[in-house]
N, C-alpha and C positions, 0 to 999 in steps of 0.2 A: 357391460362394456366389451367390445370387440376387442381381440386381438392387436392391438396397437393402433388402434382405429383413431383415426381424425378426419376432421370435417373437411381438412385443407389436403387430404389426403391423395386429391388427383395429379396438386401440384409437387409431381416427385423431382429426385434427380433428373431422369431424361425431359422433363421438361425445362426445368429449373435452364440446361444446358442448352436447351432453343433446338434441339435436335434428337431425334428417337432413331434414328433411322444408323444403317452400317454406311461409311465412306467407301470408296472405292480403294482409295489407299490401304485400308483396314484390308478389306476385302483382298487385294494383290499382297500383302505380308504373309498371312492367314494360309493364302495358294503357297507361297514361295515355302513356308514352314511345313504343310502339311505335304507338301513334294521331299523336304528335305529328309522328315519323319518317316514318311514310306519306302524312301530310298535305305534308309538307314538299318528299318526295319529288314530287309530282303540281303542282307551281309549277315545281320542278328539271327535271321534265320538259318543261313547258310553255314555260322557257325555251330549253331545247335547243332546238324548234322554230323556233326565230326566230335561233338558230346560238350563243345566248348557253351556256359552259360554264361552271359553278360550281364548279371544284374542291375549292376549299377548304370549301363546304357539304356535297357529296359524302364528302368526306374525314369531317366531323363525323357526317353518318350511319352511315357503313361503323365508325368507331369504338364509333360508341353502340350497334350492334346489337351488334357483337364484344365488349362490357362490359357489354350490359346487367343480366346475373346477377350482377354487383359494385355495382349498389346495394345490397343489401344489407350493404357492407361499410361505407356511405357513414353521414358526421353529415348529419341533418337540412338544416340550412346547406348541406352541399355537395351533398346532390342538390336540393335548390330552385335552387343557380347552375345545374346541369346544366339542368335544366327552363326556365331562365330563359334560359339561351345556346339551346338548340333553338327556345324561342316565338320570339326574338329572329330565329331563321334561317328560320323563317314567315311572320313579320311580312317581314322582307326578302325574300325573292323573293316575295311575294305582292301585296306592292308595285310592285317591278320589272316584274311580269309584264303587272301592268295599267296601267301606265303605257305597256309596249310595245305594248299592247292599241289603248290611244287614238290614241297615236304615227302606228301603221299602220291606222289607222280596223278593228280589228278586232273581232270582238263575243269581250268575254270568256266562256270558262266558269269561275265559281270554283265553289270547292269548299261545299257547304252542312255547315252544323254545325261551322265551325270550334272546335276547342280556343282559349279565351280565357283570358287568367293577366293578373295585373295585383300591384301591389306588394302589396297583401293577401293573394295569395294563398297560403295556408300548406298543408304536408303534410296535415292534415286534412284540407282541401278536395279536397284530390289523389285521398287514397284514398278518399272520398266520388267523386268520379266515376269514379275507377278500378275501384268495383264495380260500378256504374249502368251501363256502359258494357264490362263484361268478360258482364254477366248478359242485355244487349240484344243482342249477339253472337250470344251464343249462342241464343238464342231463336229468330233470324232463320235461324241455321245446321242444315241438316239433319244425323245422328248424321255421315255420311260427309265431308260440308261439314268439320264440327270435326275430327275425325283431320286430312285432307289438310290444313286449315289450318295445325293445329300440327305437322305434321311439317314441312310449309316453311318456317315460322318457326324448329325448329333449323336446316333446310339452309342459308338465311340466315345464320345465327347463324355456323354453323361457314363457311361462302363468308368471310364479314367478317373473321374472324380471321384466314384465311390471307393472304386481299387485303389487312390491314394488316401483316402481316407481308413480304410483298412490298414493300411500300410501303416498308415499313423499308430495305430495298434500294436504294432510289430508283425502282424500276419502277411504273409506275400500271397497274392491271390493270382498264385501259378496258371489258374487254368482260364482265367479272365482275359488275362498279358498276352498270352500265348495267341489266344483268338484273337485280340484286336492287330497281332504281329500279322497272323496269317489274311486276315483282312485287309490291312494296310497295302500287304506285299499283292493282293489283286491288283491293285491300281498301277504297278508297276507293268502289267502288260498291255498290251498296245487296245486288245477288244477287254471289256467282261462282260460279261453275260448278268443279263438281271436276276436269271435263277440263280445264280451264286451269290451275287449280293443278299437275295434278301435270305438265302440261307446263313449268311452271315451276319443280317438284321435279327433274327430267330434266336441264333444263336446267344447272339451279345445281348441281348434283350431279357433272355433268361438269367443268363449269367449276370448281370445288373439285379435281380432279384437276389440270386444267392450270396453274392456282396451284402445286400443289403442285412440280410440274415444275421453274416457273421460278424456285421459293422452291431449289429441289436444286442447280440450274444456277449461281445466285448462289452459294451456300455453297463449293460446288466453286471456282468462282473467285475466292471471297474468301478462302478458309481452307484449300482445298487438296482434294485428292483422299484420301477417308479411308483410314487405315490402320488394321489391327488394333493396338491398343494395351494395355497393361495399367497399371491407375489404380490410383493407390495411394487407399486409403481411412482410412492413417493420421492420424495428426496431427505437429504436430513443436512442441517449444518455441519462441514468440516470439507477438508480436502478429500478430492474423489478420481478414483482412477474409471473409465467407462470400456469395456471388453466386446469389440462388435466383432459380426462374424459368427460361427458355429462349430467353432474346433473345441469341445470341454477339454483336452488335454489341457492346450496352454490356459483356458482357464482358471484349472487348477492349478495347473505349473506357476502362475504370479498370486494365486489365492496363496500357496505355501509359503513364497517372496515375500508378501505384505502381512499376513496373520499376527506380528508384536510388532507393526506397525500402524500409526494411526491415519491410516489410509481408507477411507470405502470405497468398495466395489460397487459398479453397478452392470448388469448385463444390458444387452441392446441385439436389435435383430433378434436373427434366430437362436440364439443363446437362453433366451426365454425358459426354454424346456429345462434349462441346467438346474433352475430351483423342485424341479419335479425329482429328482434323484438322490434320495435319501444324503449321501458324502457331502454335497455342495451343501445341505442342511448344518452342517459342524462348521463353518464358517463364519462366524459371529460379524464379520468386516463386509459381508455379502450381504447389502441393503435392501436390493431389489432392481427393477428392470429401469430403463430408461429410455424411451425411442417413443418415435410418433409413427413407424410406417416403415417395412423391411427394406422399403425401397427409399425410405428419405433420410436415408446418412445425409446429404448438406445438413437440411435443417438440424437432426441432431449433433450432427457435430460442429454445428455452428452456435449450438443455444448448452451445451455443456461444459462447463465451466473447472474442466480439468485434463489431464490427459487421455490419449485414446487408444489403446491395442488394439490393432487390426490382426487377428488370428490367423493362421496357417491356413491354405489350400479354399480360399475363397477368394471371389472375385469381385472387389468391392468398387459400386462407385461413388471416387473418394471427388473433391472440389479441393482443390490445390491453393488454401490461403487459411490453413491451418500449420504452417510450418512450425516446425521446433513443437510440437503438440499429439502427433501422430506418429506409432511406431507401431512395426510389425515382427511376428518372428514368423514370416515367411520367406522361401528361398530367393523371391525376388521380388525386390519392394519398387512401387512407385515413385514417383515424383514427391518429392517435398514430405517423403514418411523415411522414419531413424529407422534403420533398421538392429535391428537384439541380436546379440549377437552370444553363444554359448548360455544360452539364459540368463545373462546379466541386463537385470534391466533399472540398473542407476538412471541409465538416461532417465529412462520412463519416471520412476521416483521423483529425482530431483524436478522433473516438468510440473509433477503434481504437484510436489509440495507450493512451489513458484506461482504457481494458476490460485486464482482468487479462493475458487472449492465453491462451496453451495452457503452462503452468505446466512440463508436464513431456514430454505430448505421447502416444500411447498406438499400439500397434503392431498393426493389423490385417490381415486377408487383400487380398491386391488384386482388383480385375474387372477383367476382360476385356471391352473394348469394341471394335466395327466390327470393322473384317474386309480381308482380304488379297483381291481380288476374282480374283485366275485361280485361288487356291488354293478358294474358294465353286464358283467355276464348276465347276472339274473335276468339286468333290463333288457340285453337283449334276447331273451328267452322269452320274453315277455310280447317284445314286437312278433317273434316267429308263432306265439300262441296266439298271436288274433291273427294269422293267418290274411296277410293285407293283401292287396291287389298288385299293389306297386310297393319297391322299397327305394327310397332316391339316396344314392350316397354322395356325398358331399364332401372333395376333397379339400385340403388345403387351399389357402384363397391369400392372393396379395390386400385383400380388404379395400380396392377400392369405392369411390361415393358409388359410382355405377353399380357395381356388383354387388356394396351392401343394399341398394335399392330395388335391386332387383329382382333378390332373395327373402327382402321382405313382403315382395308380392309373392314371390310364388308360394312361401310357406300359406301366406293367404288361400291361395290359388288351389292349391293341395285337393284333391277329390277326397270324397271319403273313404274308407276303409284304405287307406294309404298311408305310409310311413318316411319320414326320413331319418338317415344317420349321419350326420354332419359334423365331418374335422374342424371347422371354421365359423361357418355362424350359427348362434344359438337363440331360438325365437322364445325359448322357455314355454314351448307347447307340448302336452303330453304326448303328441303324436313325433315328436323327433328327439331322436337321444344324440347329444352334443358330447363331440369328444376333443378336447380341446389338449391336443401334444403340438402345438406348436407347428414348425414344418419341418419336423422330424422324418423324414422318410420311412428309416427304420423303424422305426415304432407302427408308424402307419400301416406300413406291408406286414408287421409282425402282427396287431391287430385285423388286418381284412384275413390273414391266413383264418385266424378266430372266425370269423363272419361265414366265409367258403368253406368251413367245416361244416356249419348248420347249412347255409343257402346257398349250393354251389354256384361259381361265377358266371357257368350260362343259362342261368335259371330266367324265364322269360320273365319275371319278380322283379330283378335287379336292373337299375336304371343308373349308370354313373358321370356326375356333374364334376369335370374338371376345370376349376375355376383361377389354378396358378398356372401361370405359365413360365417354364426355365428349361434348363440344361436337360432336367430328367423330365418332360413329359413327351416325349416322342416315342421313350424307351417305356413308361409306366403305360400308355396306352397299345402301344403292338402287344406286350404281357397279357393285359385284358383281351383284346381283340384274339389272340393266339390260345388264349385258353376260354375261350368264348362267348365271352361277353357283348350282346347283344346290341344293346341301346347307351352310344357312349357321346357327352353333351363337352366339346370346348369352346372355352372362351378366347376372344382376342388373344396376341401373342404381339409383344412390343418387335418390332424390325431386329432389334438390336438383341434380340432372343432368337428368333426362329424367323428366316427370311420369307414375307407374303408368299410367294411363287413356290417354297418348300410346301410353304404352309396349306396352300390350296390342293394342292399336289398328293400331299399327304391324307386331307380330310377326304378325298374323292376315291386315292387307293384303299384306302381302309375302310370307309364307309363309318367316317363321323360327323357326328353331328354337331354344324357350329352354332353357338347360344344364339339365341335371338333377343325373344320377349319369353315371360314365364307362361302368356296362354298359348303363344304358337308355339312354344316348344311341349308343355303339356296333351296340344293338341296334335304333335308329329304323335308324341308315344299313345296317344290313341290310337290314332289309327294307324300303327306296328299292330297292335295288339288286335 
């Protein structure tokens, strides 16, 4: 059994919703914040100078780039407060700064054209300048300017997420912050230059690896050193609390809440991995996984039969007719989700106990998660002593019908004396060693470091199939590509992830390669080779 795999698997949330695609509206909020963010940024700087830190401004930035694709999720009302706290963090250090300015008889530089908001000012007005100002952009911008732009706005994007996931940790990942400030403050001048940019793409790209590191490093020491496990993905009779999303903190933080309650748990999404981590094993209330597909929250939270935590610093898309059933302890919640507030989660309780629970309870296959690491090792020592032609790796995959069929030819397909290692799907052929963490990133980067000790990453050997597409694959592929990885295969990329016109842009400056069929893509790396 796959990875949360179902047969009904195409029809996800973005379909479900009649639309895959970004709105224009979405698109001019997104301009108007990330103008507001850069502005804000170029004060933050300007006080460092003077040795003044803003953490907690910083903190609000690194958040809003790593959320900003969840205004769309957002009432009206709540993304005006969002807009209204970032003017408000403009208006403050831009104040501060010139104040220090006079203080030290220094001559200011401020910033021309500032963004101005005021109690009038409502979402029309918004996307009214959000498109004045996405269409003057681009104008100024030469064709290669725009690509290298937006590709460094995802590396941003995905840099923010993991740096507040760290953060989650208690670590502040100072030197990450700092580059996406000095990045940011580019844009604040009239030309940039694409060698700057992508020295900036280089940079945060790297730095995206070394997050990920110290995000691997904490997990380890908070939750244990993973083991191969097998998850149950039953159900059992009784009331049931379900935890979607990928934060283990708060996982554990309501496993603690619930433990002499007779409540179960169940995980969902990417949470999957949490049974691999020895500590979530002491949890007697932690029944096992529940979900059909990373991407079909409706269905599962339409067909579970208790309350739902939506976890910290993800971006979920939720279907608004679950009210009074969906609660988060993130800093800004949705439409029609409670939000937890001090980690009291009565609300959350009383919903559960209230909801029917699992009536009778239903008896499925289990997965196999993580891995036993000398027992990996050997095997792959094993692939590197038959000395193969080809080794195809195989990252993390959203398991669609397409993609699980497609992968069931090409392991077919396979030449001989060739190898794969696959995060995702497992054909149970001796010639491919499956390693199944979930989409754990950390873990992933922490294991390929393992792989590129034995077969370095630009070894004409190594062939890499990237089959999820999000936040971080723009950033996971320039890493490869920058430490020189030769032959790299992506799949589709939903609108509503990575814009076509980035996407195209992207695959042509870097020279990747987009999936096709398993024999005309077999047949490009032939003839590389």
């Amino acid at each position: 059994m796959f990875y949360n795999s179902s047969e009904s698997f195409e029809y996800n949330d973005c379909i479900s919703r009649g639309a895959c695609s970004v709105s224009p509206n979405i698109t001019s909020m997104q301009e108007i914040m990330f103008i507001l963010l850069r502005q804000i940024s170029y004060y933050v700087l300007k006080l460092k100078n003077f040795g003044i830190e803003k953490e907690n401004i910083i903190y609000d930035i690194m958040f809003q780039l790593a959320f900003i694709d969840s205004l769309k999720d957002l009432s009206e009302a709540q993304v005006l407060d969002l807009f209204s706290m970032q003017y408000s963090n403009l208006v403050k250090t831009r104040k501060e700064y010139m104040k220090l300015c006079k203080e030290n008889n220094s001559s200011c530089e401020d910033l021309k054209n500032l963004l101005k908001f005021s109690a009038k000012t409502n979402l029309s007005s918004i996307l009214k300048r959000g498109d004045k100002e996405f269409l003057q952009k681009y104008k100024r911008f030469s064709l290669n300017e725009k690509s290298y732009s937006e590709i460094l706005s995802g590396v941003i994007k995905s840099v923010s997420v993991n740096w507040i996931n760290l953060y989650d940790y208690g670590s502040y990942g100072k030197f990450a912050s700092d580059s996406i400030l000095n990045a940011l403050n580019l844009f604040n001048s009239a030309r940039v230059s694409t060698q700057k940019i992508k020295l900036y793409i280089d940079e945060l790209a790297k730095f995206d690896v070394e997050l990920l590191k110290q995000i691997n490093d904490l997990q380890t020491k908070e939750f244990g050193k993973i083991q191969q496990t097998a998850v149950s993905t039953s159900t059992v009779p009784g009331k049931a609390v379900m935890v979607s999303g990928s934060n283990l903190n708060d996982l554990k933080t309501l496993l603690d809440v619930l433990k002499d309650k007779e409540i179960d748990v169940y995980t969902n999404g990417n949470l999957l991995i949490a049974h691999a981590f020895p500590l979530f094993k002491e949890y007697k209330n932690l029944k096992g996984h529940f979900g059909s597909g990373v991407l079909n929250t409706i269905l599962d939270f339409a067909t579970f039969p208790g309350a739902i935590l939506l976890t910290r610093n993800e971006t979920q898309n939720i279907e608004y007719l679950y009210r009074g059933r969906l609660f988060t302890t993130d800093k800004v919640t949705a439409k029609g989700v409670v939000k937890i507030e001090n980690n009291d989660f009565t609300p959350l309780i009383e919903s559960a106990l209230q909801a029917k629970g699992f009536a009778k309870g239903q008896k499925r296959q289990e997965e196999v998660i993580g891995f036993d690491e000398n027992s990996l090792i050997e095997r792959l020592n094993k692939i590197i002593e038959k000395n193969p032609e080809k080794i195809f790796i195989i990252g993390p995959s959203n398991l669609s019908v397409s993609q699980i069929d497609y992968f069931k030819k090409f392991f077919c397909s396979m030449p001989d004396n060739t190898c794969a290692i696959s995060f995702s799907y497992n054909p149970n052929k001796e010639n491919v060693l499956h390693i199944n963490i979930g989409n754990d990133y950390a873990l992933l980067y922490n294991f390929l470091h393992t792989i590129f000790q034995k077969i370095p990453v630009n070894s004409e050997k190594l062939a890499f199939f990237l089959t999820k597409c999000d936040v971080n694959s723009l950033s996971n592929i320039i890493n490869l590509k920058n430490n020189g990885a030769k032959d790299i295969f992506l799949s589709d990329c939903p609108p509503l992830v990575i814009n076509p016109a980035v996407l195209k842009a992207f695959t042509k400056l870097y020279n990747i390669n987009e999936i096709t069929t398993p024999k005309e893509d077999l047949e490009t790396l032939k003839k590389g080779n």
